[in-house]
N, C-alpha and C positions, 0 to 999 in steps of 0.2 A: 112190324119192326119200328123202334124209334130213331128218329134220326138224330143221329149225335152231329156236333155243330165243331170244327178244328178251326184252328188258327194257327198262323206262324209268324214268327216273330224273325225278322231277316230274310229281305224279299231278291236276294241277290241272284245269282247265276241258279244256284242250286237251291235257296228259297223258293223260285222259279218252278221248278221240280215237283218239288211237294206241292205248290198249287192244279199244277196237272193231277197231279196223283189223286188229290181227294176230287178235285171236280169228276173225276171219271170212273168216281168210286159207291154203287149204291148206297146210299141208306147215309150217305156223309157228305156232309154239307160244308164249303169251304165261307167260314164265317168272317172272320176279320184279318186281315194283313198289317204286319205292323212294322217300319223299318223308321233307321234315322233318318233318311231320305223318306221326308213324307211324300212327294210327290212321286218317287218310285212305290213306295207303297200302294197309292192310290190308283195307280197305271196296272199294277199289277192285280188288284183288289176288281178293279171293274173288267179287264180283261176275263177272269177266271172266275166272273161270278161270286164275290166276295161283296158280304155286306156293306162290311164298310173297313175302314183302314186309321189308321194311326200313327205317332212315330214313338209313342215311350209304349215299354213293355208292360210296364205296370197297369196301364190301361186294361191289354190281354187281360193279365193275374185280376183285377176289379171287374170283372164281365162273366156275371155269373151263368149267362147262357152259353160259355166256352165251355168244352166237354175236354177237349184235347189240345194238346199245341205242338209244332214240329218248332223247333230251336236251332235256325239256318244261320245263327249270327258268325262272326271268323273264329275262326282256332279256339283262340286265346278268351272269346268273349263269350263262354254258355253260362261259366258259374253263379253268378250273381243273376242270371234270367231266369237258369232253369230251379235255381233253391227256391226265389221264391214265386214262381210258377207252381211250382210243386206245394209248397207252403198254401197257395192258394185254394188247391182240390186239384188242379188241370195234370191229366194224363201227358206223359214226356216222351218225343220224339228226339234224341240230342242228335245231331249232325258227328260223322267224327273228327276228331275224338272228342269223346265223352269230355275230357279236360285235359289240362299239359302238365299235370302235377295232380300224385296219388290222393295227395290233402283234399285238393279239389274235388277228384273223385268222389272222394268218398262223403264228402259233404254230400252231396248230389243224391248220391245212392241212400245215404240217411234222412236227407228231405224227403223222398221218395218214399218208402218205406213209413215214417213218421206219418205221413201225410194220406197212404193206405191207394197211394194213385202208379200206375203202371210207366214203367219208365226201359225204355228201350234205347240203344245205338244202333246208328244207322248205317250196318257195315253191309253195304249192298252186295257186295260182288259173292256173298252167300247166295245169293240169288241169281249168279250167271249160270247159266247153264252146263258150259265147260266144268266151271268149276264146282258146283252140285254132282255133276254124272264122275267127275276127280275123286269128289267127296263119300261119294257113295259108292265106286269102286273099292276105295280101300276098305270101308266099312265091310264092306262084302267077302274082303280076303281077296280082290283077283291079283290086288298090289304087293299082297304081301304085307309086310312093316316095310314103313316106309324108312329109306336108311340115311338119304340126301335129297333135300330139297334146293333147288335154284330159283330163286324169283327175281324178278325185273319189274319195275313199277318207275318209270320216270315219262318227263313232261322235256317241251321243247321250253326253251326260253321265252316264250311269247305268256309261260302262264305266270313266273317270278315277275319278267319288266311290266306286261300289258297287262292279263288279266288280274291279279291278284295287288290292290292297290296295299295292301296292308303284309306284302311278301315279308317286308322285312321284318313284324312281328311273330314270323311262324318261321317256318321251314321244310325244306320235299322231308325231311322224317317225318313230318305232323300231318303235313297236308295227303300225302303220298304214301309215304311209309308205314302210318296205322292203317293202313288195308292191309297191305303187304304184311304185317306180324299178325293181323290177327287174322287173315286166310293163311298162310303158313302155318298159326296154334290149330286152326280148325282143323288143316287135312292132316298133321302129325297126330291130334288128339290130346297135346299135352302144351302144359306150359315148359318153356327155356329155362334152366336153371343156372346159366352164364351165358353172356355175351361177349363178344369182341366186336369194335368199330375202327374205323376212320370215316373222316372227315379232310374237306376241305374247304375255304373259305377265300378265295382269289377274285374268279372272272365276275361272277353277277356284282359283285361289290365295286369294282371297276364299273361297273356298267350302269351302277346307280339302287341296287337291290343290296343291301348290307345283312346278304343271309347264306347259309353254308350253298356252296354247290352240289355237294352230292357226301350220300352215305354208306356206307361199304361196310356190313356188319354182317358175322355169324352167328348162327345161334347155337348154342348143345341143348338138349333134350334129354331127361333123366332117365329115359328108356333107347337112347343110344345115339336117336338121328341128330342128323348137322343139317343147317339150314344156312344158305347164304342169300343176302337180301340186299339188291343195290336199289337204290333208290337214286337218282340224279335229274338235275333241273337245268341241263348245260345241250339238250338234244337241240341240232338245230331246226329254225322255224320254216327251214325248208324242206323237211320231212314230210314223209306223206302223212301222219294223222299227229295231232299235240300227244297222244299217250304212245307209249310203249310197253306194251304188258306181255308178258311171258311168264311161265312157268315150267320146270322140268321135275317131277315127280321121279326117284328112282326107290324102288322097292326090294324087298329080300323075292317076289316071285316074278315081279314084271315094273316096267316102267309108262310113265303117263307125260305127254307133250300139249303144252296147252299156248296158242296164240291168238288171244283176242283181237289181236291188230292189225299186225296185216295176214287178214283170214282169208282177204280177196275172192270174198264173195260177191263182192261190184266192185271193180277196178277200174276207173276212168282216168285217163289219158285227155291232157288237153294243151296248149301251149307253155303253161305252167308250171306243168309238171304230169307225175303221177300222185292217183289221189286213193287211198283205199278208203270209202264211205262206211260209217260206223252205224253197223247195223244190231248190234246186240242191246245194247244202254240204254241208249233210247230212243227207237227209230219215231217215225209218226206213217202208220199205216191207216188209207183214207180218213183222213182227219184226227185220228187216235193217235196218241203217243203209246206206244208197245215198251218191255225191255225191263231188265231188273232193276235198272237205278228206280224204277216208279215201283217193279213188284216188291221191293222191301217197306217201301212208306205203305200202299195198300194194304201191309202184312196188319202192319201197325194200326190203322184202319179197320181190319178183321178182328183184331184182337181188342180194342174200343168196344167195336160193335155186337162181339159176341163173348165179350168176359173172357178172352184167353190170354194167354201168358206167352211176352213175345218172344220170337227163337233169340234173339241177341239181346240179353237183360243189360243192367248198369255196370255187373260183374264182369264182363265179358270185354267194356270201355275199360276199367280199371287196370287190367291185367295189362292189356294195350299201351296204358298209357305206361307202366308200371318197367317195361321191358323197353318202352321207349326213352325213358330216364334214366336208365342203363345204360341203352347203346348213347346217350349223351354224353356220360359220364364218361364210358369209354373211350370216345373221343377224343375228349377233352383231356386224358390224363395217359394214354397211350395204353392202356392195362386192360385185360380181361375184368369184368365185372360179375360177379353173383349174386342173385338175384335172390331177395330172401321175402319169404310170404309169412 
């Protein structure tokens, strides 16, 4: 087996990730790290066994021993990395979403293509367990058609004010909500051919975050189902865990209940509070990091390493981003949207 050599460009919270991922990945080698914060770069480069480190991405794209690269920079910052990444030769892991605008998209997916190099989004939670055995029930008939979906995907305030320095150039639909649409298209099977949203924009703006608070969107489906999708960034910080994930699956034969959060599978109690410990994502079992957030980059990694073609291509970003420029639109004008391919 040869060893391919990865890189990533954007060493942040979830940059972070992907260096676990390939260090604990056979036959792939965590090659260069690359952020604007060189000195984060390089902390994270030596930590994870990283040759070496940089801060401009071009560098990455000029290194012809790079086989691969995961693209961790914010939201709003893959297009101009990953076109000419891809331009380069180097295989593409984008963060999502792929882009925040279709244009973008699809520049991307035609650098890709052009360039003859593999190009994947990084919609992990394809790879949670719940929702694979969700996924693969229906495929099986036990659900029936699916007729109503409920999803829940929001964060407490600590991820708008504290974690996320750059909140105010995204938003919980970009950061949050492209998961939520695109495991929603996955377990219905189809794309949304109208939208409906609200929006609101008050508290975190007050608070110093000049970005919506939360999204309240339906989706219809050209084969019947209704999907409702709240996305919100206003949970408080005194919650037992930063995410709140849920989903409710209802079918024409049966229905499916899924709580990633508080699954209270370790529940600790301590002055503080109550704390539910997050064990699916990514736990660290003796020294290992476990969990889907890493088995999706690994995917990515397998398909490097043995010529295959990955499950979430650059199509799969677009559609995403595509249905999320809808419910913006909706928002923003109070009106149903339809969505045209």
């Amino acid at each position: 087996m040869t060893i391919k050599r990865f890189a990533i460009v954007g060493a942040g919270l979830f940059g972070e990730t992907h260096a676990k991922a390939y260090t604990t990945y056979p036959d792939a080698e965590l090659s260069l790290v690359c952020d604007i914060n060189e000195k984060r770069a390089g902390e994270i480069a030596k930590q994870y066994g990283g040759t070496r480190s940089c801060s401009d991405w071009r560098e990455v794209a000029a290194d012809d021993s790079v086989d691969a690269v995961s693209v961790a920079t914010p939201d709003f910052a893959h297009t101009e990395i990953a076109v000419g990444l891809a331009a380069a030769g180097k295989h593409l892991l984008v963060e999502k979403p792929l882009a925040t605008t279709v244009e973008e998209c699809e520049q991307i997916i035609a650098a890709a293509k052009n360039a003859g190099v593999k190009l994947m989004v990084d919609f992990h939670n394809r790879w949670s367990p719940a929702f694979h055995e969700a996924h693969a029930a229906i495929e099986r008939g036990d659900l029936g058609s699916p007729r109503y979906i409920s999803y829940r995907l929001s964060n407490t305030t600590f991820v708008p004010l504290k974690m996320l320095a750059w909140a105010d150039r995204s938003s919980v639909l970009w950061f949050l909500g492209s998961h939520a649409i695109d495991m929603t298209c996955w377990l219905v099977g189809e794309y949304p051919k109208r939208v409906y949203s609200v929006s609101r924009r008050e508290v975190l703006k007050d608070l110093g975050a000049d970005t919506p608070d939360l999204y309240h969107s339906t989706l219809e489906f050209p084969g019947g189902a209704v999907a409702s999708i709240e996305n919100v960034w206003l949970l408080p910080q005194s919650a037992p865990h930063i995410v709140d994930h849920k989903c409710e699956i209802i079918g024409t034969k049966a229905a499916a209940y899924i709580d990633t959060t508080s699954n209270r599978l370790l529940q600790v109690d301590d002055p503080s509070g109550v704390h539910y410990v997050e064990l699916f994502g990514g736990p660290v079992v003796h020294g290992r990091q476990l969990g889907f957030a890493l088995e999706s980059i690994r995917h990515f990694a397998d398909c490097i390493l043995h010529d295959k073609e990955p499950i979430v291509p650059g199509e799969a970003g677009l559609e995403v981003t595509r249905i999320a420029k809808a419910i913006e639109r909706s928002a923003e004008t109070a009106q149903p949207v339809d969505i045209e391919r």
